[in-house]
C-alpha positions as CSV (number, residue, x, y, z in Angstrom):
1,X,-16.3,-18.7,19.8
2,X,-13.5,-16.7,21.4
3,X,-10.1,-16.6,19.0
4,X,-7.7,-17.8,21.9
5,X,-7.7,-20.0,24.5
6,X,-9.6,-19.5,27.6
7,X,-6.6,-20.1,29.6
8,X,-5.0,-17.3,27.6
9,X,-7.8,-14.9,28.4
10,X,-7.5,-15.7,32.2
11,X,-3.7,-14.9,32.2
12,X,-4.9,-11.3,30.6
13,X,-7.1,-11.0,33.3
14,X,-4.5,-12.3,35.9
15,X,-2.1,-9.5,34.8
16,X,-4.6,-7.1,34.8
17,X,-5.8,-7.8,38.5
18,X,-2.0,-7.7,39.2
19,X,-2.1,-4.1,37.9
20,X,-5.1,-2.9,39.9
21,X,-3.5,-4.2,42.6
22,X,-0.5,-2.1,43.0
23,X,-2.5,1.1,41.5
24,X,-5.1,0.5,44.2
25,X,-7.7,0.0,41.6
26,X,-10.6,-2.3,43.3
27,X,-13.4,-2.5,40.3
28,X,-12.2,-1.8,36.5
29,X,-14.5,-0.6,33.8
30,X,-12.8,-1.1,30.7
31,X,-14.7,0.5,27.9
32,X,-11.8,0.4,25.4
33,X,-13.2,-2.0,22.2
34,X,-9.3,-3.4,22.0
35,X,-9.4,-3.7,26.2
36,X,-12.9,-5.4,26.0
37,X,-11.6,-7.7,23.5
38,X,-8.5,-8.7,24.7
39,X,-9.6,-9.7,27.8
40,X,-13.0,-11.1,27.0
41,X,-13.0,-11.7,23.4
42,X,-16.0,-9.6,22.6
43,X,-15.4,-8.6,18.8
44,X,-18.6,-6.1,17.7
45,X,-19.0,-3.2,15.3
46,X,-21.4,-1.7,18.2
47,X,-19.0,0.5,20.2
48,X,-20.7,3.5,19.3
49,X,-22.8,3.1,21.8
50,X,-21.4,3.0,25.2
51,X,-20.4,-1.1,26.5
52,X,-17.6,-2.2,28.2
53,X,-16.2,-4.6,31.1
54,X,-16.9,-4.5,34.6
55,X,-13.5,-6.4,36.5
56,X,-13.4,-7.1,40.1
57,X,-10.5,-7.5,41.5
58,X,-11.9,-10.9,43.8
59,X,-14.4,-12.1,40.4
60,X,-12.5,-14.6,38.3
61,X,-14.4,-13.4,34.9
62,X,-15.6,-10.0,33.8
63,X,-18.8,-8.7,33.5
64,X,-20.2,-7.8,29.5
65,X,-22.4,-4.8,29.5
66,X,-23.9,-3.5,26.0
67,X,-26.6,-3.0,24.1
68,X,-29.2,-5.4,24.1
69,X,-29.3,-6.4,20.8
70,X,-25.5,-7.1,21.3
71,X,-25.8,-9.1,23.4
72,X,-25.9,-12.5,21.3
73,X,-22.9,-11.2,20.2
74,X,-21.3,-11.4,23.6
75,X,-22.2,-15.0,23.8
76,X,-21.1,-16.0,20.5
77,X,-17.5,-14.2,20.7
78,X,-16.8,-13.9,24.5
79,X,-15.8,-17.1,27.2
80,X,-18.0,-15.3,30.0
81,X,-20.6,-17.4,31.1
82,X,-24.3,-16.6,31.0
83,X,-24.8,-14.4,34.1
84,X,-21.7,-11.9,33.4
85,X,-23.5,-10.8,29.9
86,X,-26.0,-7.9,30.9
87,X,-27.5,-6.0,28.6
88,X,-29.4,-3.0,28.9
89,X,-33.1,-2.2,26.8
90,X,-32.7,0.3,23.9
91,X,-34.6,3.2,26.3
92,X,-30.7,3.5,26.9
93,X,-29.7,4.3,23.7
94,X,-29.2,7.7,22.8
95,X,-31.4,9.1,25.1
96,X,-31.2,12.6,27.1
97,X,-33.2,11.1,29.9
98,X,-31.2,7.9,31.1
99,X,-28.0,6.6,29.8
100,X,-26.3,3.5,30.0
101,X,-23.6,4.2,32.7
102,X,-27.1,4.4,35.0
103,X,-27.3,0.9,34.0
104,X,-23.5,0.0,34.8
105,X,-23.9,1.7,38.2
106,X,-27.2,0.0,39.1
107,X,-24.9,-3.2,38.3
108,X,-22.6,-2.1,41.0
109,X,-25.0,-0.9,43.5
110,X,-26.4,-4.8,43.4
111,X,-23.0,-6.2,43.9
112,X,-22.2,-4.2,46.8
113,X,-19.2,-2.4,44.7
114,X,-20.3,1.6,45.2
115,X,-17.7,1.5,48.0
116,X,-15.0,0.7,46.2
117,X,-11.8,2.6,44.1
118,X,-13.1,1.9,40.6
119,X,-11.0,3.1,38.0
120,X,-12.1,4.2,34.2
121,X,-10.8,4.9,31.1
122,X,-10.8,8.6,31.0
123,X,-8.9,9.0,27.6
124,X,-9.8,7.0,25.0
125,X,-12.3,7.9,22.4
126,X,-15.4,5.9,23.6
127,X,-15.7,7.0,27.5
128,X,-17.4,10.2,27.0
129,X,-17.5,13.1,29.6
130,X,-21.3,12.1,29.6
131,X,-20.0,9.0,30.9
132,X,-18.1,10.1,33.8
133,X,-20.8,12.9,34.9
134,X,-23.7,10.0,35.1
135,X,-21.4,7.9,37.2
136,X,-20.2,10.7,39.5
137,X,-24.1,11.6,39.5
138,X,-25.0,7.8,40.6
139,X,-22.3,7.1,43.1
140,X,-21.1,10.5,44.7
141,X,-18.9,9.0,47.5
142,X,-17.2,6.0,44.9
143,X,-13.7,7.5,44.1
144,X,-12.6,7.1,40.6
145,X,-9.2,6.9,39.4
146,X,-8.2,7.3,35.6
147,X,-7.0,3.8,34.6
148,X,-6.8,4.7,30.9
149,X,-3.9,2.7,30.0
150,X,-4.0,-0.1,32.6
151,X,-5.3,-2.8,30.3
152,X,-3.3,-1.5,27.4
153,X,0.1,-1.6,29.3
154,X,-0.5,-5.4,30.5
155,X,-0.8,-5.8,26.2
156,X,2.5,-4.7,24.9
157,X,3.9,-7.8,25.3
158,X,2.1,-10.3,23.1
159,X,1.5,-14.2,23.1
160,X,2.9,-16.6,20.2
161,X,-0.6,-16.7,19.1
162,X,-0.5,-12.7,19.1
163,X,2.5,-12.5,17.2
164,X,0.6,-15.4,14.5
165,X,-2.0,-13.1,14.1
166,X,0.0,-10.1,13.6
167,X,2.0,-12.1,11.0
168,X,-0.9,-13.2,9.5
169,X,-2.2,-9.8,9.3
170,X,1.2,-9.0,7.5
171,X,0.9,-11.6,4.5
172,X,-2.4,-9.6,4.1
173,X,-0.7,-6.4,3.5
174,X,2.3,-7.4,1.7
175,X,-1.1,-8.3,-0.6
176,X,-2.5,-4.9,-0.3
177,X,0.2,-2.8,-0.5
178,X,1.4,-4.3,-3.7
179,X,-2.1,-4.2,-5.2
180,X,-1.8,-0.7,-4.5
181,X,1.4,0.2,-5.9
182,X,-0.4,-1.3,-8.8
183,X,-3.2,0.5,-9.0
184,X,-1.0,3.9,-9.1
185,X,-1.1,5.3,-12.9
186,X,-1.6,8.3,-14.6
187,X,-5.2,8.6,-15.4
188,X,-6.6,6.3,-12.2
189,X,-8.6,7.8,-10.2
190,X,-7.4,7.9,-6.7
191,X,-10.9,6.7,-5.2
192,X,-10.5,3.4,-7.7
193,X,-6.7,2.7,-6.4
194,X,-8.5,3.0,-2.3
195,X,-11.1,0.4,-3.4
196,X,-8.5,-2.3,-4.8
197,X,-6.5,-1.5,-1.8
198,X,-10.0,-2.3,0.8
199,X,-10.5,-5.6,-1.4
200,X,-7.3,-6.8,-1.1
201,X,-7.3,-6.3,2.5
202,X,-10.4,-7.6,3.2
203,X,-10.0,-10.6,1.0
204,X,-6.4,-11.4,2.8
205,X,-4.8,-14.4,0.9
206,X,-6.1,-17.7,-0.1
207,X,-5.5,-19.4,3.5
208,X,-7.7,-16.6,5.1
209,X,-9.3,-13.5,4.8
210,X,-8.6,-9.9,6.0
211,X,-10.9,-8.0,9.0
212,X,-12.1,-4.3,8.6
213,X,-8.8,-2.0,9.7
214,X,-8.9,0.3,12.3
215,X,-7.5,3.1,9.9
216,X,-8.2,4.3,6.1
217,X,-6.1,3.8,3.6
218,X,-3.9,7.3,3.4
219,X,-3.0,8.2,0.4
220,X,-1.4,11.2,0.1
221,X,-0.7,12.4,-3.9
222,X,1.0,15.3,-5.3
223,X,0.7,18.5,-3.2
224,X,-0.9,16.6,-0.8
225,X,2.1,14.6,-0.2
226,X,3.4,17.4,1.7
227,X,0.9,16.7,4.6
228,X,0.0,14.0,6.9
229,X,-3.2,11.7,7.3
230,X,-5.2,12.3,4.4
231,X,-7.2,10.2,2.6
232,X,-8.2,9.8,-1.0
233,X,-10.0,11.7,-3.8
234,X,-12.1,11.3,-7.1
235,X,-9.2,12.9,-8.8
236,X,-6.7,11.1,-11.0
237,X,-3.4,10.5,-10.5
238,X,-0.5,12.1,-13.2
239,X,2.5,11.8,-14.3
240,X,5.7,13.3,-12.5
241,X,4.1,13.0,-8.5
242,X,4.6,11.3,-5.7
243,X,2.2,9.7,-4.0
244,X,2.5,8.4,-0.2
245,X,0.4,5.2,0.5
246,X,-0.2,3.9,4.9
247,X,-2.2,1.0,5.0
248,X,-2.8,-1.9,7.2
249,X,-3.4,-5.7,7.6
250,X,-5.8,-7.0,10.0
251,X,-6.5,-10.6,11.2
252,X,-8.4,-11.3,14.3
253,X,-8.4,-7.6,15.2
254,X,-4.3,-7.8,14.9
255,X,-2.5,-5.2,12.6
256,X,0.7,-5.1,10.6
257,X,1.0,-1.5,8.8
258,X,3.4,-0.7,6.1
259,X,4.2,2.2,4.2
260,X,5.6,2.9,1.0
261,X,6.0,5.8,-1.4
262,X,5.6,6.0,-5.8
263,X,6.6,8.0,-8.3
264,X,4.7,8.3,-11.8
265,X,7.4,9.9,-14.4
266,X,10.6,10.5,-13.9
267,X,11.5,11.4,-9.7
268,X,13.3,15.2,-9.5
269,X,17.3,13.7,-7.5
270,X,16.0,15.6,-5.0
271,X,13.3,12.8,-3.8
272,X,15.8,10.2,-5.1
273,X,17.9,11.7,-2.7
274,X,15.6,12.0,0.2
275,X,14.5,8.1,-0.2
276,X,17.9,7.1,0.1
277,X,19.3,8.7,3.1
278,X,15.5,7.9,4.6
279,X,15.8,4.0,3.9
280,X,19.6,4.0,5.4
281,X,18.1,6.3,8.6
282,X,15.2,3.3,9.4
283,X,17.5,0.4,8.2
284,X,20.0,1.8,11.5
285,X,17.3,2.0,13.3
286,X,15.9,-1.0,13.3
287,X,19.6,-2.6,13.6
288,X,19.9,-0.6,17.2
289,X,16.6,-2.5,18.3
290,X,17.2,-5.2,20.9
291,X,15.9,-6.0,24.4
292,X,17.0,-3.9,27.0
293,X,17.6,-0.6,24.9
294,X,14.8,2.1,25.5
295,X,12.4,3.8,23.1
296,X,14.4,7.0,23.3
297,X,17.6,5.0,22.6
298,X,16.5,3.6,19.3
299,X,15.3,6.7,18.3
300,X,18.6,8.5,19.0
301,X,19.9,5.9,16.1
302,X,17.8,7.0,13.8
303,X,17.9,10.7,14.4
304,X,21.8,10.6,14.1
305,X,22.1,8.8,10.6
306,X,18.8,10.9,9.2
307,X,20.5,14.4,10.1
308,X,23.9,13.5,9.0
309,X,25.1,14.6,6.0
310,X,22.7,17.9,5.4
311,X,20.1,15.3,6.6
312,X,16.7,14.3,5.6
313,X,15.0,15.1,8.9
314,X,15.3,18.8,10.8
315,X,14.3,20.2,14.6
316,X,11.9,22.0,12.5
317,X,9.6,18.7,10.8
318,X,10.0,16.6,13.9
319,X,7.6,13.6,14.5
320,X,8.1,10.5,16.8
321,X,9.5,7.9,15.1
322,X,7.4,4.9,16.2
323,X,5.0,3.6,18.5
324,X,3.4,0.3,19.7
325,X,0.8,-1.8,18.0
326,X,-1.5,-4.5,17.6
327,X,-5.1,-5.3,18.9
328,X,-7.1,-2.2,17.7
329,X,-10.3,-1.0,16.2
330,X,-11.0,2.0,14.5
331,X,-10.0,4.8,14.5
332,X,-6.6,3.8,15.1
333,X,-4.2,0.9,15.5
334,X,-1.7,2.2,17.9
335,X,-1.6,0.9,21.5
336,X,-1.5,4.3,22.6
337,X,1.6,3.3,25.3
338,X,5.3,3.3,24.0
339,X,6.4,5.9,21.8
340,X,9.8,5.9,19.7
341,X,10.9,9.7,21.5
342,X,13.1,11.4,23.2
343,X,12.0,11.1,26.8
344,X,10.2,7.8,26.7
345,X,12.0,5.4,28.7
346,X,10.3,2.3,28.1
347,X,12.6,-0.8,28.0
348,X,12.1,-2.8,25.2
349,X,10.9,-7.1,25.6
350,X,10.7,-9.4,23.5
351,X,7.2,-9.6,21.6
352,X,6.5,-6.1,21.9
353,X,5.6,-5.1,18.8
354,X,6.1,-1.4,16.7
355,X,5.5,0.4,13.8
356,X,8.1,2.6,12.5
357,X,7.1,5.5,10.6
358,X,9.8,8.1,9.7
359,X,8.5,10.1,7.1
360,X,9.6,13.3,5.4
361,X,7.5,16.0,4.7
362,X,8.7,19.0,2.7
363,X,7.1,21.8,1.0
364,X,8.0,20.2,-1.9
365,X,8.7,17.0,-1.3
366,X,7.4,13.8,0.5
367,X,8.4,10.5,1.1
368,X,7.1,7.4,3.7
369,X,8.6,4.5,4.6
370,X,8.0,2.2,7.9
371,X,8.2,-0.8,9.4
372,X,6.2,-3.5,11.5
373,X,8.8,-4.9,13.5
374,X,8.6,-7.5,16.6
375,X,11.3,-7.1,19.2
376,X,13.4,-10.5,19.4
377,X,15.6,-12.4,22.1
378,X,18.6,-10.7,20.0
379,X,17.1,-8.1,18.3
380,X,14.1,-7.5,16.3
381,X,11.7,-8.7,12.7
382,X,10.0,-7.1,10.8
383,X,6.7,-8.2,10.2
384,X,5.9,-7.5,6.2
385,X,8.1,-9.2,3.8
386,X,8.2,-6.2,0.7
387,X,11.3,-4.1,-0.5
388,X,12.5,-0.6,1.2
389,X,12.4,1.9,-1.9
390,X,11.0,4.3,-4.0
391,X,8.6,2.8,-6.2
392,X,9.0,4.7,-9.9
393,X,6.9,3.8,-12.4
């Protein structure tokens, strides 16, 4: 059964059609696992295999097309009705003869819909180049159009029910990230901490339980607290390093990150100081967000307070300071739309929904901190409930 209502799902798909329209977009394929779902509930670990969504802009429902062994799947999570599930035969799967973008285009051809402006997702990690050649191969006079973020712009604004689910999905990782924290001690292995961390997500709290996350566990330790994105080892942690820990809750697909940094030993002043100034650079941040200011605004806020004083943040180590969240599947949980940067102009609503991420990375030194927040009527919330420090121990 679908998570949401089906009124719910035909609003998304209302909004959507109201997109195409005014991009002169006639036929969608949406191939996007986060697209698929939020508009047609489809929730499958079988996207690495090319399926998607076929929306006309004159059909009230999508059409499912997949694998056919997923499509059971379809039926179980999805509110399409029987004839909009289409599955192709396994001939399709990995094959250099056929592929299954012959089978979306045969779908078309049948539905009279060759003729028409059908836009794709060219950028996002599961519509190949493969993809694109067969269906320029198949229908040489259709004109495509890249739609890549048409269904993800109609999501930044979230639902109540989005926003429970995204709170939810926070309870979960106030759970992990304080299991974690935990878990840090000279002697540990890192690979040990990671596992408690993917229990404790995955076993959420005692109300409900935690879905896979669309991003590892990054756990950057000692030198490699100077970097960005990298996962655990099988080496142990010791005394006197930091180590920098980015991890998500997930419920119904819905994330809520955090991070948070920890030192084992006794923390050199400069990291002490470098915390500090860090916490009071978000903290201003998050007080500038309200609706109405822009992404570039609120990042302006934080810039100003985090390079005052000698500043924790430089030209030189610059990163954007946020960007939107919440439906996703691996390998990330961004929206991929709004980005807290100079030069994005997007005007912040209520319900939109952000992860900010301002950390510091030195030579010498790291430190992480960020946020979950939800934009307000009056200002914003964060989603996680857990202290803003360095965590010595």
């Amino acid at each position: 059964m679908p998570v949401f209502d089906i009124a719910e799902y035909k609003e998304r798909v209302s909004k959507t059609k109201e997109r195409m329209n005014r991009e002169g977009i006639e036929v969608l394929l949406a191939t996007d696992p986060a697209n698929m779902n939020y508009l047609a509930g489809y929730d499958g670990d079988s996207f690495y295999v090319p399926q998607g969504l076929i929306l006309k802009i004159d059909e009230e429902q999508p059409v499912w097309f997949g694998r056919g062994m997923d499509a059971n799947g379809a039926r179980i999570t999805t509110w399409l009705k029987e004839e909009n599930i289409r599955a192709y035969s396994d001939d399709y799967v990995q094959s250099s003869i056929k592929h299954p973008m012959n089978f979306v285009t045969n779908i078309l051809k049948e539905k009279g819909r060759t003729n028409k402006i059908i836009g794709v997702e060219m950028d996002q990690y599961y519509f190949t180049a493969r993809c694109l050649t067969e269906l320029k191969k198949d229908l040489p006079n259709t004109v495509f159009k890249d739609a890549t973020l048409l269904v993800n712009m109609v999501r930044q604004i979230k639902s109540e029910k989005e926003i429970s689910y995204m709170k939810r999905a926070a309870r979960i990782v106030e759970r992990a990230i304080q299991v974690g924290i935990e878990s840090i001690e000279a002697g540990v292995r890192q690979c040990d901490a990671a596992a408690k961390i993917y229990y404790a997500q995955i076993s959420g709290t005692p109300e409900y339980g935690g879905d896979y996350v669309a991003g590892a566990p990054i756990m950057l330790t000692g030198k490699r607290a100077s970097a960005a994105h990298l996962t655990w080892s099988d080496e142990k942690f010791h005394r006197n390093e930091v180590t920098i820990l980015e991890i998500a809750g997930c419920y119904h697909r819905y994330h809520s990150p955090i991070c948070r940094t920890v030192y084992v030993g006794n923390p050199p002043d400069k990291l002490k100081w470098v915390a500090e100034k860090s916490v009071e650079a978000l903290e201003k941040a998050l007080d500038a967000i309200k609706p109405g200011i822009t992404c570039e605004e609120v990042e302006k806020h934080w810039r100003k307070a985090a390079m005052a004083e000698g500043g924790v943040a430089r030209e030189s180590s610059y990163h954007r300071l946020g960007y939107s969240i919440g439906l996703g599947y691996p390998p990330d949980w961004g929206e991929h739309t709004a980005s807290m940067r100079p030069g994005d102009k997007t005007i912040l609503q209520p319900n939109m929904t952000f992860h900010l991420i301002p950390s510091i990375w030195e030579e010498d030194c790291g430190f992480g901190i960020s946020e979950a927040i939800r934009v307000t009527a009056d200002g914003c919330e964060t989603l996680a409930n857990f202290p803003r420090r360095l965590f010595v121990k």
